[in-house]
SELUM-527443 format. One line per 5 residues: number of its first residue (from 1); their letters; for each residue x negated, y, z of C-alpha. Coordinates in nm, 2 decimals, decimal comma, always signed. Example, Ala and Ser with C-alpha at 12.3 -4.5 7.8 and 13.67 -1.06 7.14 Angstrom:
1> AS> -1,23:-0,45:+0,78; -1,37:-0,11:+0,71
REM end
This chain:
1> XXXXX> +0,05:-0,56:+0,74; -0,24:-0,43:+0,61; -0,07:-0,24:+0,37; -0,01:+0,16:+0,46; +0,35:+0,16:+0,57
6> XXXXX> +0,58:+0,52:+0,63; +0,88:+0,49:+0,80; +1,13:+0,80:+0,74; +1,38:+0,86:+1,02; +1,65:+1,02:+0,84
11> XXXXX> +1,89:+1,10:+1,16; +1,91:+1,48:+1,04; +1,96:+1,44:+0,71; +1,69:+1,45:+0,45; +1,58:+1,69:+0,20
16> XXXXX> +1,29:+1,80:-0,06; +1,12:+2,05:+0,17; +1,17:+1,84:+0,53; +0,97:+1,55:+0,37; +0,66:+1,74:+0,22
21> XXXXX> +0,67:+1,89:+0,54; +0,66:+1,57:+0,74; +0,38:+1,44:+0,53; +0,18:+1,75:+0,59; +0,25:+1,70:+0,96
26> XXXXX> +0,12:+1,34:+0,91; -0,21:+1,41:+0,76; -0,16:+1,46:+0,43; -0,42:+1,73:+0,26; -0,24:+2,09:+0,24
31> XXXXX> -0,52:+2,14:-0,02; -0,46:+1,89:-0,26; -0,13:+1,95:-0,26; -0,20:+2,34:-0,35; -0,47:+2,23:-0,61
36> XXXXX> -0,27:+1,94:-0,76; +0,08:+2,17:-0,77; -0,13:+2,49:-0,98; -0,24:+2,19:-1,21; +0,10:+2,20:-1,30
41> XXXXX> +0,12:+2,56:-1,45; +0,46:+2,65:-1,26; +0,45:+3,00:-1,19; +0,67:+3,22:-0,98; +0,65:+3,09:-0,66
46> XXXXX> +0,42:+3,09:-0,34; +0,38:+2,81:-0,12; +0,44:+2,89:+0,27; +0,36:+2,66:+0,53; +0,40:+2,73:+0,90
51> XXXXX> +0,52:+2,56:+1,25; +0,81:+2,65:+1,42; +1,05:+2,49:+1,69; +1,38:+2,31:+1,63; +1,54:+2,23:+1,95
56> XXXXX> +1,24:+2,28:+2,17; +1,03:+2,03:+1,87; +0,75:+2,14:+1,70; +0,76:+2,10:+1,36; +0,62:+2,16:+1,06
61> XXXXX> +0,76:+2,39:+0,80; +0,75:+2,42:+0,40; +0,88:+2,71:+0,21; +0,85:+2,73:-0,15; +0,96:+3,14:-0,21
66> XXXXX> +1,02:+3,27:-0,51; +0,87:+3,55:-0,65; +1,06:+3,85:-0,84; +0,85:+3,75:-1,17; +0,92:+3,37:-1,26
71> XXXXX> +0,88:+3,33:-1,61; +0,88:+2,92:-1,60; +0,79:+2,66:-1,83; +0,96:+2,74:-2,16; +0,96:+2,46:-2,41
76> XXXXX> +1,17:+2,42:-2,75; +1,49:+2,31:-2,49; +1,46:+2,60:-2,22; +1,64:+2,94:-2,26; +1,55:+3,24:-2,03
81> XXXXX> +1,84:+3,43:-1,89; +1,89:+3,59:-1,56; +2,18:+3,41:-1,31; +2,27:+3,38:-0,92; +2,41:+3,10:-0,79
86> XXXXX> +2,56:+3,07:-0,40; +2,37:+2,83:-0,17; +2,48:+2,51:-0,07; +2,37:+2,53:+0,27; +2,52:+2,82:+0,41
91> XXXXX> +2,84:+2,97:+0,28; +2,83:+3,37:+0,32; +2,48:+3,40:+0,13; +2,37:+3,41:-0,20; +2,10:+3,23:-0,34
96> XXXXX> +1,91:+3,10:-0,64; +1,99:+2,72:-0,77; +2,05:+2,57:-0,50; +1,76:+2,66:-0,28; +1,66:+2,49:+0,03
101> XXXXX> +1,50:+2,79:+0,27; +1,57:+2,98:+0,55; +1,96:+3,08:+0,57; +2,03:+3,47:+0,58; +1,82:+3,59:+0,28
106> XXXXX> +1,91:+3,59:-0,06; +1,71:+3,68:-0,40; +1,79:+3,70:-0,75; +1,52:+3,63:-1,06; +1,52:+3,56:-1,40
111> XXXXX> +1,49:+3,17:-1,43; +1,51:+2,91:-1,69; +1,74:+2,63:-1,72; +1,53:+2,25:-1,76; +1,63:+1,96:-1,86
116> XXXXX> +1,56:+1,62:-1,73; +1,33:+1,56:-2,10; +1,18:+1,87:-2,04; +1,06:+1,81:-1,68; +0,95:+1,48:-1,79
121> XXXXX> +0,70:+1,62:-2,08; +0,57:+1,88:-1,81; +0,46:+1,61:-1,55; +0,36:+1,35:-1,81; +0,11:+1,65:-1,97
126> XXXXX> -0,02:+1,78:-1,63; -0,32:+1,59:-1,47; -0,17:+1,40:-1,20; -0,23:+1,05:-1,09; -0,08:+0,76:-1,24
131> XXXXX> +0,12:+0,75:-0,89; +0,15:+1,09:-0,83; +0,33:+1,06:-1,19; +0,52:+0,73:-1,16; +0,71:+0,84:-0,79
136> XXXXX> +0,77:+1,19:-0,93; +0,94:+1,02:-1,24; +1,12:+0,82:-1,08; +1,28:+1,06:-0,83; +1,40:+1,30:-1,11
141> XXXXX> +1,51:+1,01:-1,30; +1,76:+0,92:-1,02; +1,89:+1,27:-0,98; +1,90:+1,31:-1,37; +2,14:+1,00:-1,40
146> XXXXX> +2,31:+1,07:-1,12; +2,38:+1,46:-1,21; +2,47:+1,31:-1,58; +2,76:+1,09:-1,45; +2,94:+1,44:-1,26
151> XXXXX> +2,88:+1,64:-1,54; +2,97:+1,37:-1,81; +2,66:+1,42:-1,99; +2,34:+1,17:-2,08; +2,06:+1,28:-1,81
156> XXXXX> +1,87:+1,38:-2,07; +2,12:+1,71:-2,18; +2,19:+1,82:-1,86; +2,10:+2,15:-1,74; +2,05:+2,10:-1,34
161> XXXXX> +2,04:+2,37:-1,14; +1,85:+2,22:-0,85; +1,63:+2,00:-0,99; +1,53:+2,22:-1,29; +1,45:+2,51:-1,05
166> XXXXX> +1,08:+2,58:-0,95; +1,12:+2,46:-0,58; +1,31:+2,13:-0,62; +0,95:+2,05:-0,89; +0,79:+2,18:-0,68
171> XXXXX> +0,96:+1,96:-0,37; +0,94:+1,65:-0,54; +0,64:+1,63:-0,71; +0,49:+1,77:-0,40; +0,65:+1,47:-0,20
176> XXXXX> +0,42:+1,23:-0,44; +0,11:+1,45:-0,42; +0,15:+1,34:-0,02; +0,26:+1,00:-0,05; -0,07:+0,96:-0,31
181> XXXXX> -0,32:+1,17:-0,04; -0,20:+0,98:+0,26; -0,25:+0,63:+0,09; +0,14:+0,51:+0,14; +0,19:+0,14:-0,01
186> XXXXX> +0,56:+0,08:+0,12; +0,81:+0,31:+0,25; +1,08:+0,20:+0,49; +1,38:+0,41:+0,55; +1,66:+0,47:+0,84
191> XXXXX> +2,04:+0,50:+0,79; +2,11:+0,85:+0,58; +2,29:+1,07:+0,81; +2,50:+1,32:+0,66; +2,74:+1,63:+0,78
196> XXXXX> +3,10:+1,66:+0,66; +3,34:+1,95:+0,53; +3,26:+2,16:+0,25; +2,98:+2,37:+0,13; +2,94:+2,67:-0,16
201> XXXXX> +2,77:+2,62:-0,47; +2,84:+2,80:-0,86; +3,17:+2,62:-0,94; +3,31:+2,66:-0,58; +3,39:+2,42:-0,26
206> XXXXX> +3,24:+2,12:-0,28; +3,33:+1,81:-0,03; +3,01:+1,63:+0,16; +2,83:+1,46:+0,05; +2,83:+1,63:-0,24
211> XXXXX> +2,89:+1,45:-0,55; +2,53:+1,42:-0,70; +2,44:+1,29:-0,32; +2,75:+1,01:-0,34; +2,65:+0,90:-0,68
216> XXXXX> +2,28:+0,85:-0,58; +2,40:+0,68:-0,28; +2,67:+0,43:-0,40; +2,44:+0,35:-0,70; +2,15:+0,26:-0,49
221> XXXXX> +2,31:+0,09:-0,16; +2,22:+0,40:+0,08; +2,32:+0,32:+0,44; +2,51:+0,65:+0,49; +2,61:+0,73:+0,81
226> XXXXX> +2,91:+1,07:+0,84; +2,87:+1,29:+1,16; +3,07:+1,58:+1,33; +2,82:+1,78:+1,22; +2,99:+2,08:+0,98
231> XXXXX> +2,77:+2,11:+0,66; +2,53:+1,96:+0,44; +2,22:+1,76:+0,58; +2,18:+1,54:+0,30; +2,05:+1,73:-0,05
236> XXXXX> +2,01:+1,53:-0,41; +1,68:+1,58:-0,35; +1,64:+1,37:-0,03; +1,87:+1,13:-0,15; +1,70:+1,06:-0,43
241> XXXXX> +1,32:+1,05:-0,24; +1,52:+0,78:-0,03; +1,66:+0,59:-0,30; +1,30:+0,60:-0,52; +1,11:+0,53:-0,26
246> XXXXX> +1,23:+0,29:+0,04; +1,28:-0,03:+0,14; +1,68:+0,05:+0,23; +1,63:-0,13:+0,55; +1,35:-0,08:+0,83
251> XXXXX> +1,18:-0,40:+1,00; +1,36:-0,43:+1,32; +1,03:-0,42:+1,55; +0,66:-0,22:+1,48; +0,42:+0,00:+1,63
256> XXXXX> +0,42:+0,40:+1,62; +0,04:+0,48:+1,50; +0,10:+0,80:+1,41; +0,44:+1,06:+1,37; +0,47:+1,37:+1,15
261> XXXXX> +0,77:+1,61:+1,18; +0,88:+1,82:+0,91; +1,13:+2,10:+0,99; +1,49:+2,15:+0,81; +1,61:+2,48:+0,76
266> XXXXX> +1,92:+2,47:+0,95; +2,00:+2,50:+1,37; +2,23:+2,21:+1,45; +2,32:+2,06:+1,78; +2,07:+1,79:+1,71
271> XXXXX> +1,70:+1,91:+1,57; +1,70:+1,94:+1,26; +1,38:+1,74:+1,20; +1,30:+1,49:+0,97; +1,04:+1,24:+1,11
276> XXXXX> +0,75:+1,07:+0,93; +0,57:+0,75:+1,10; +0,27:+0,60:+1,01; +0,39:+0,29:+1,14; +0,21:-0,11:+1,17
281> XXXXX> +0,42:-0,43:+1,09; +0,40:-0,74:+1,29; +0,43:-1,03:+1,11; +0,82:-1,15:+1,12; +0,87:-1,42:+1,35
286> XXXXX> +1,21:-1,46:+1,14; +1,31:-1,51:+0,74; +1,64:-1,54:+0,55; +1,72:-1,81:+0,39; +2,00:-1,78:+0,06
291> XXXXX> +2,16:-2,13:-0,05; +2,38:-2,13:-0,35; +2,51:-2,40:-0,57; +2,57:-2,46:-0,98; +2,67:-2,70:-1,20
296> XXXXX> +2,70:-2,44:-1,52; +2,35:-2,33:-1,54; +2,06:-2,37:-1,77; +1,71:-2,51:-1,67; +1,59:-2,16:-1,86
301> XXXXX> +1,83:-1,95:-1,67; +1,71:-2,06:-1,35; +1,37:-2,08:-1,49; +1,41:-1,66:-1,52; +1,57:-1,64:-1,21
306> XXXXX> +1,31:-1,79:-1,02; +1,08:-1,55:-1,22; +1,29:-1,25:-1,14; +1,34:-1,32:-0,75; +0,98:-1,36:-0,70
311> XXXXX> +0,91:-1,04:-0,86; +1,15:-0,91:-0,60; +0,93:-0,99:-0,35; +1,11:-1,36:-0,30; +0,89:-1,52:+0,00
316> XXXXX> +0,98:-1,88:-0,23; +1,25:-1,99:-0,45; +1,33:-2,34:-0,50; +1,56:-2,58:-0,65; +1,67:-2,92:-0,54
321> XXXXX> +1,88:-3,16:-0,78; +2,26:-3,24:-0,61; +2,56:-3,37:-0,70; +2,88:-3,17:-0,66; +3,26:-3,28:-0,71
326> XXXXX> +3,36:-3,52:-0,96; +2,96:-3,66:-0,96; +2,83:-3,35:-1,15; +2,53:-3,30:-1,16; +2,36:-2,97:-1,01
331> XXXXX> +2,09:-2,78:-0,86; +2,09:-2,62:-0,51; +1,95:-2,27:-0,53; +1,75:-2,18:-0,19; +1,56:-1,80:-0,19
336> XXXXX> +1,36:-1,72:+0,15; +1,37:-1,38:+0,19; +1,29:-1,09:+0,48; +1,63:-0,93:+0,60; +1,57:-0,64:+0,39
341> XXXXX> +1,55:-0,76:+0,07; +1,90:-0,99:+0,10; +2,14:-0,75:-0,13; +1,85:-0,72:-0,42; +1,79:-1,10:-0,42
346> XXXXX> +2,20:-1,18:-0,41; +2,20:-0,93:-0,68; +1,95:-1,12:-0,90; +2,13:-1,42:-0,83; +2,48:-1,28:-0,92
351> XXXXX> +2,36:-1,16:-1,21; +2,08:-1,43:-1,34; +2,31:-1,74:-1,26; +2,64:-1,86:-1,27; +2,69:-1,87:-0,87
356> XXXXX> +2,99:-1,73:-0,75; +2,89:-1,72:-0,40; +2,56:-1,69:-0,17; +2,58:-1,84:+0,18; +2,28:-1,70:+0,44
361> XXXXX> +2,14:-1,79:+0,74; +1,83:-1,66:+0,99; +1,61:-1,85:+1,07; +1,29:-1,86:+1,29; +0,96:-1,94:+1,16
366> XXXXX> +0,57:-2,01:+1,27; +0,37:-1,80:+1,12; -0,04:-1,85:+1,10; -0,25:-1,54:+1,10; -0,39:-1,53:+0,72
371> XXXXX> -0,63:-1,29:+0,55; -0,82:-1,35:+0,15; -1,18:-1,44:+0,17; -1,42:-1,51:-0,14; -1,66:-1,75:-0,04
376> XXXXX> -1,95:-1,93:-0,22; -1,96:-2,26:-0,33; -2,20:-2,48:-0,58; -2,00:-2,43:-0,86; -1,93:-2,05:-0,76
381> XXXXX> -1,74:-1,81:-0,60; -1,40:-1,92:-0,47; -1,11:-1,70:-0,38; -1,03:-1,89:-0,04; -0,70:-1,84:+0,21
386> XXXXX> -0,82:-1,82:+0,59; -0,54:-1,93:+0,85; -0,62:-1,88:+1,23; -0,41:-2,01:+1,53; -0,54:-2,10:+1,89
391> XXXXX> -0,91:-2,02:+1,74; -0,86:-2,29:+1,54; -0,90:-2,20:+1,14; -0,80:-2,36:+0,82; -0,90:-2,28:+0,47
396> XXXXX> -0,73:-2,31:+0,16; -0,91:-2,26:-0,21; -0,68:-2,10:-0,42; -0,52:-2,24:-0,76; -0,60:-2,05:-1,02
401> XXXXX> -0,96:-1,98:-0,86; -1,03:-2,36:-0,86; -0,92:-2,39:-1,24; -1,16:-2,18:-1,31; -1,44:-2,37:-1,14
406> XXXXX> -1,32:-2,65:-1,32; -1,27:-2,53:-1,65; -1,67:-2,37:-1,67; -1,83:-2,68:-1,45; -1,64:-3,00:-1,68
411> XXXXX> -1,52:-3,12:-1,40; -1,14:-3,25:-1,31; -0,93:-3,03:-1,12; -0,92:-3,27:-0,83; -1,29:-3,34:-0,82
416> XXXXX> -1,37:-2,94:-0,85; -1,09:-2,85:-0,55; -1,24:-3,21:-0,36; -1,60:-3,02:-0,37; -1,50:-2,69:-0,30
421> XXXX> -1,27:-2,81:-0,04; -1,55:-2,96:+0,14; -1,82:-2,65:+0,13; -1,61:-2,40:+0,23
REM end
């Protein structure tokens, strides 16, 4: 792939401040994350980052501390007011909204509550890029809706306690700011590990996961995986940085290019590391192939469907005419797909057609190397597909390219493809 791809091994859990610190361990700048956070105007905090050992493993750590004077954003739906609140990670302490740093210390400050709407008109006002923006959206969105459905509140009227505080903003819209510096295009991510028992927060015991961590999981199609391990290692924020950004499913073979490791805050039996790759793709030797039938559907329903699968990242979708029981007839729906993408195209199809059942198979393919070329011609520039194998190359002038050519020379598509065909 040419594509910059991140793979996040998620075997210690995942949280806000293990993954900004595995993308500063990758590369990423520490001073464009600095200059882009103070863009912000969140005060009341000081960034520290350090390195220290987990298990013999260097790593990389991120503390957001807070300071004694933390006035916050206040907008017409904040309120000011002075609270402590225990922290979920290690019973015995106290600790401010749910605060992911070093166990054994505790601190109390005056703090504002924020809403979801509220931390939405902060980012969208602050001068961050259109992807910094987008991903940092879209993570708060998912713990928004999923902190709505336990407190039985629309997202937007919820007071959260952890994502409204100054380090989860900070946390997550730091996580984009890296993802943005570093270049990422896809994100791929491992089974979620998680600890069991119980954990403090304000209202008491809570079982883990805890229940904003379950909803984001069973919402999204999380491969969670429960351990021995006694205690939280999976946060909302973490989940939700999965669930926004990854492919749910890693490739099953690539290469390592580069590996950054970002520390938890916790001493397990196992490191508590979260580990960011830099990793290269081959191309798959193998795709999926979906195969459903209907004989209830309309030619604009599959229409969309086709439409809606492709967007998905479909490799193709076609139909074939058949004829089912009683002579009816139908259409065979067929959707090639990479492994990884099989539960959102059956979703699509469960929900676009009137198919009450997807059958699958593997199947092993050829694949030619292939890159985009623009190449000159007599009637102009052509967008042009390369394909190598055996140092033997083949070219292919692209559709829409072509109709162009066409369109400003007078000429028929077929004569304008024949010439351009022949000079490239």
């Amino acid at each position: 792939m040419s594509e910059k791809t991140l793979y996040l091994e998620c075997y210690s859990g995942i949280s806000g401040d293990m993954t900004v610190a595995a993308l500063l361990d990758l590369g990423a700048s520490e001073q464009v994350l600095r200059e882009t956070l103070a863009s912000l105007g969140v005060e009341g905090y000081e960034l520290h980052i350090g390195r220290v050992s987990k298990c013999g493993v260097e790593a990389c750590d991120f503390d957001v501390v807070l300071t004694d004077a933390n006035p916050g954003i206040e907008t017409e739906h904040t309120h000011g007011h002075s609270h402590t609140h225990n922290h979920e990670h290690t019973p015995g302490h106290s600790h401010i909204h749910n605060h992911e740093h070093t166990p054994g210390h505790s601190h109390t400050h005056s703090h504002v509550h924020r809403t979801y709407r509220d931390i939405r008109m902060l980012l969208e006002q602050a001068n961050l890029k259109p992807g910094v923006l987008d991903r940092a959206l879209r993570i708060f969105e998912i713990v928004a809706r999923a902190e709505g459905r336990v407190h039985g509140k629309p997202m937007d009227e919820v007071h959260f306690h952890e994502v409204g505080a100054v380090d989860s903003i900070v946390d997550i819209v730091g996580t984009a700011i890296c993802l943005e510096d570093l270049g990422i295009e896809r994100v791929y991510v491992s089974n979620i590990y998680e600890g069991t028992g119980h954990v403090w927060c304000q209202h008491g015991k809570l079982p883990v996961p805890v229940p904003a961590v379950a909803e984001i999981v069973a919402e999204h199609g999380l491969p969670l995986v429960l351990t021995g391990q006694q205690g939280e290692m999976v946060t909302p924020t973490g989940a939700a940085i999965a669930a926004a950004l990854a492919k749910k499913e890693a490739p099953r073979s690539f290469f390592i290019k580069k590996i950054g490791v970002g520390a938890g805050k916790k001493d397990f039996e196992r490191a508590n590391i979260l580990r960011a790759m830099l990793i290269e793709v081959p191309e798959q030797e193998e795709i999926w192939e979906l195969e459903t039938n209907v004989d209830d559907c309309s030619g604009e329903a599959l229409g969309y469907a086709m439409e809606c699968l492709l967007e998905a990242g479909a490799r193709d979708v076609y139909f074939t005419p058949i004829y089912m029981k009683k002579c009816r007839p139908a259409y065979k729906i067929c959707v090639l797909c990479q492994e990884a993408d099989i539960r959102t195209m059956e979703e699509i199809l469960f929900q676009e057609t009137t198919t009450i059942g997807i059958r699958r198979r593997r199947m092993e393919r050829t694949v030619l190397d292939r890159r985009e070329e623009t190449r000159e011609t007599s009637l102009g520039l052509v967008q042009v597909k390369t394909c190598e194998r055996d140092g033997k190359i083949y070219r292919y002038p692209e559709y829409e390219s072509v109709r162009k050519l066409a369109r400003e020379s007078g000429l028929s598509y077929g004569a304008a493809y024949g010439r351009v065909k022949e000079e490239i």
